[in-house]
Steps between C-alpha positions, in 0.01 A plus 500: 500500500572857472167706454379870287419682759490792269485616170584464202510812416605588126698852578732639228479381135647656160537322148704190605552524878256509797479452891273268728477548891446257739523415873553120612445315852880396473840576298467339175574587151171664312534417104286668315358261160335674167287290265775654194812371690593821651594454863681622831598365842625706793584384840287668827652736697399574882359771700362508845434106490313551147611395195482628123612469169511714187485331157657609181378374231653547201521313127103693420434609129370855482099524416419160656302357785657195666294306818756436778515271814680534794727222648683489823761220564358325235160490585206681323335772739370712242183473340332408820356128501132562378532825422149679295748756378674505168846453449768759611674635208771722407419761226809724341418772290607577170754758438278712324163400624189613707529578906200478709613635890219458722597666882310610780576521891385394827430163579381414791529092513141348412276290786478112465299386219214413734517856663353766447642785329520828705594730228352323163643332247893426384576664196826274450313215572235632199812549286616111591165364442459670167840386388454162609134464314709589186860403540551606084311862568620795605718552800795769612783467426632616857324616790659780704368492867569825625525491902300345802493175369513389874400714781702468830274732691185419369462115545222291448258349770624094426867663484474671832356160677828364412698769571362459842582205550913566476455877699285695769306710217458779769847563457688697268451470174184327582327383209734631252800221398823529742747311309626295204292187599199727497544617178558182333124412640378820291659379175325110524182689631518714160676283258331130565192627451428178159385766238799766618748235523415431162491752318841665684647135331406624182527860436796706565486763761727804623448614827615786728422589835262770689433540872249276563802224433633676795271718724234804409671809389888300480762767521219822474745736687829512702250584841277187399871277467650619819202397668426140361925449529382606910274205509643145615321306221593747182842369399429129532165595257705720244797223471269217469326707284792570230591161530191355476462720159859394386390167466168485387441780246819713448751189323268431288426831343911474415598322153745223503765755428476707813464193685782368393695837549313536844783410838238464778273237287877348392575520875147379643525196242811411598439533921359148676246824608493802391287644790815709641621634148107642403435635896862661462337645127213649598665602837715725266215602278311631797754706582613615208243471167749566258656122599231361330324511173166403498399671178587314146432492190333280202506527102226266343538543133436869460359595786730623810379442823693710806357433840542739727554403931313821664496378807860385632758755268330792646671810648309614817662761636266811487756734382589232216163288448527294157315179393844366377791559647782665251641131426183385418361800306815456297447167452166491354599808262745284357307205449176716299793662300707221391430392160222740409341447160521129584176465667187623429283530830616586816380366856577648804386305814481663753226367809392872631390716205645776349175677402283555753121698492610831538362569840677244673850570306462866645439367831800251466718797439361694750584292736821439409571901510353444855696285592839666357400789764375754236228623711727439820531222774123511609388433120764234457344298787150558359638356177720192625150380634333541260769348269448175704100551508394516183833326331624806295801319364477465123662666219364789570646517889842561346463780291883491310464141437151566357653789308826236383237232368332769301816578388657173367166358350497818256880517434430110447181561244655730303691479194548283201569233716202570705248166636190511386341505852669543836235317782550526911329239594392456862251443824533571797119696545278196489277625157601545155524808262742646183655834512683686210762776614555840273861658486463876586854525303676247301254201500586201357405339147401206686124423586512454915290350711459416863332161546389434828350133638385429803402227713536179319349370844436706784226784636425851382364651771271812463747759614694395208229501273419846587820679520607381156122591289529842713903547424470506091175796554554860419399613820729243719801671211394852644560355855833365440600828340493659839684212656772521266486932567543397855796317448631716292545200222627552188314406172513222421730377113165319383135540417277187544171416447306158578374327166357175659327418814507481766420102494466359846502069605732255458684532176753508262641710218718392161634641226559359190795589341525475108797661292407880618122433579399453865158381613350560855285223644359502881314214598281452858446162682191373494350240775328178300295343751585146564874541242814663485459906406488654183695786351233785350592773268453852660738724229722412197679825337728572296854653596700493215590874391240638261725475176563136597171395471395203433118402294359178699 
């Protein structure tokens, strides 16, 4: 009998129309069943002896929640037999109705439920159990997972015992995963975890990538690639890496449309494998990052969410550094312009931030002024090591495209048909904090924020701890004034100033989304001895511009 050996996972959904993921022991056709009669089948396709399916579902009524199972050849796989947990369902929103996003980053995949747990509770896994204690209460409407929900470099302890058992682990890459087998082992060690499996059945999500999903500091500088492209392990790890991606998180952050309009899913469907056709894909985006489109975006009701890849489009030539590459940079112009004065908030994911404490955002540019050979060849050494050191590769590391973001959020926020909030959401810096920007010249009418989330599941060391309460002080803003005189910066297009935190542990933020109100809501795992975590309060706010204001 054909087996779930993973998922489902409920990715893309609108008013009438949604996608399920799943990967099967076997070819076999997955059909997808809803309690209201709407349905989908779709045939597996194969990669690297694996094999997957992506469900459309379509025949939903806008506003309603539908439970779903999962069939494959006929046979029910989906609710598990005995499953404690709820059913799966399918919620579409209404075309005029309340969003609630929740998002946050870095996951690193949780121990066996009999282990213990290294770096504290799972805040997914408190949002699961909470939804699943009351399946009618209140839940997001999507969840945007914004990078390192695997890490290739950074593997567990029970992950590395079986990696040792295919490879010499004092060879190169050593613990870190070597190829496309590897990775699927990642994506079952995060994804079958009962109450994550769960609750990625039931809740939307949107995903993007960051470097963890590849390796530390991914694509930092052109001296960093050259040297990992030197190495006899790189290419096989970036490939499998793409691929790997490609098929578990990037088709289903793509609507039925695109897929439909998309030649190397058509092609990969239609293959007996479609290993050759996705190595020969990311093959070309490796070369070339203007081949590929990683970035894409999503319109739920009013809001307009445009998620941004900063880690594969980038430019890294020093005499030319950009986050986005001029295709790319183009790209997601067009898609925050189109149709303005048809949605009233704005998201912009993004997984570094754009608003940094202002110490470190001096330093960033510093070093990138460095490293450009402003203060000659010596300096730019000095700064290329310390670019890979202390991983001064965000926003702020690219001073134009820093400049360009600033740029197209307030020509964006202004106007008649100005949003009523423009958000970057992101991670990337294992704590949490909010951070409102000030045009020195032509600001926008928009209220902006930068919402940042970080870990959902993972460490925060000290260092980090430290550098980021010592970045937002006066004193630390004096220091990075002299950096940026060093390297002869220019100033930068924006003010900013934190308003909230910083919040450190395992968390996650949302934002509820109401005609033009926004609320802010972070909530913190919390360990319940002897059940599953709880999710804890730490700051609710309110976002919405001050003449949008809403009495609760």
């Amino acid at each position: 009998m054909t087996g779930l050996r993973l998922g489902p996972l409920l990715r893309y959904t609108d008013g009438s129309s949604a996608t399920v993921w799943v990967e099967t022991s076997r070819p076999c056709t997955a059909e997808v069943r809803c309690a209201d009669g709407a349905a989908g089948t779709a045939r597996t396709f194969q990669v690297a002896g694996h094999h997957y399916a992506l469900v459309p579902v379509t025949g939903l009524t806008p506003g309603t929640s539908t439970a779903y199972e999962v069939f494959l050849d006929g046979t029910r796989v989906w609710p598990l037999p005995g499953s404690p947990f709820p059913p799966s369902v399918i919620r579409t929103l209404a075309d005029d109705g309340e969003v609630r996003v929740a998002f946050g980053s870095c996951r690193w995949a949780a121990p066996p439920a009999d282990g213990s747990d290294p770096v504290g509770p799972d805040a997914m896994d408190a949002l699961g159990a909470r939804i699943a204690a009351d399946p009618a209460g209140e839940r997001p409407d999507v969840l945007l997972l914004l990078g390192d929900q695997v890490y290739a470099d950074e593997t567990s302890d029970a992950t590395q015992r079986w990696l040792a058992d295919r490879r010499d682990l004092k060879e190169p890459p050593g613990t870190g995963v070597a190829d496309y087998e590897e990775y699927t082992h990642l994506y079952y060690e995060s994804w079958l975890d009962p109450g994550i499996r769960w609750l990625l059945s039931t809740v939307p999500s949107c995903m993007i990538f960051d470097d963890h999903d590849v390796i530390d500091d991914w694509n930092t500088s052109a001296a960093w690639l050259s040297d990992m492209r030197s190495t006899p392990w790189w290419q096989e790890r970036l490939l499998s890496g793409l691929m790997s991606y490609w098929v578990y998180q990037h088709l289903g952050n793509l609507s039925p449309r695109e897929l439909a309009a998309d030649p190397l899913y058509a092609a990969v469907r239609e293959a007996p494998d479609g290993t050759d056709l996705l190595r020969a894909f990311a093959s070309r985006a490796d070369a070339d990052a203007a081949t590929a489109r990683w970035s894409y975006r999503r319109d739920f009701g009013r809001v307009r969410l445009v998620m941004v890849d900063s880690r594969a489009a980038r430019v890294l030539a020093e005499d030319g550094r950009a986050m986005l590459d001029p295709a790319e940079e183009a790209w997601v112009r067009e898609q925050v312009m189109d149709g303005r004065g048809t949605y009233d908030h704005l998201l912009i994911g993004t997984s570094l931030p754009w608003l940094l404490p202002h110490l470190i955002h001096d330093a960033e540019g510093w070093d990138a002024a460095l490293c450009r050979g402003e203060r000659g060849p010596r300096w730019a050494r000095i700064g290329e090591k310390l670019r890979r050191a202390a991983d001064l590769e965000h926003w702020a590391a690219f001073p134009g495209s820093f400049a360009d973001l600033a740029a197209l959020i307030a020509e964006a926020g202004s106007g008649p048909d100005a949003p009523a909030t423009v958000c970057v959401l992101s991670g990337d810096v294992h704590h949490a904090y909010v951070a409102e920007p000030s045009w020195r010249q032509g600001g926008p009418d928009a209220r902006v924020a930068q919402l940042v989330c970080s870990p959902v599941h993972n460490s925060v060391p000290l260092s980090i701890r430290l550098a980021f309460r010592v970045g937002w002080h006066a004193g630390a803003r004096a220091l990075g004034r002299c950096l940026a005189r060093h390297g002869r910066l220019h100033r930068p297009p924006v003010r900013w100033r934190k308003t909230g935190g910083p919040w450190f542990g395992n968390q996650l933020m949302s934002l509820t989304l109401r005609g033009r109100s926004a609320l802010l809501r972070l909530e913190e795992a919390r360990a319940v001895r002897g059940d599953r975590p709880l999710l804890r309060t730490v700051e609710e706010s309110d976002l919405s511009p001050r003449s949008e204001r809403v009495t609760r």
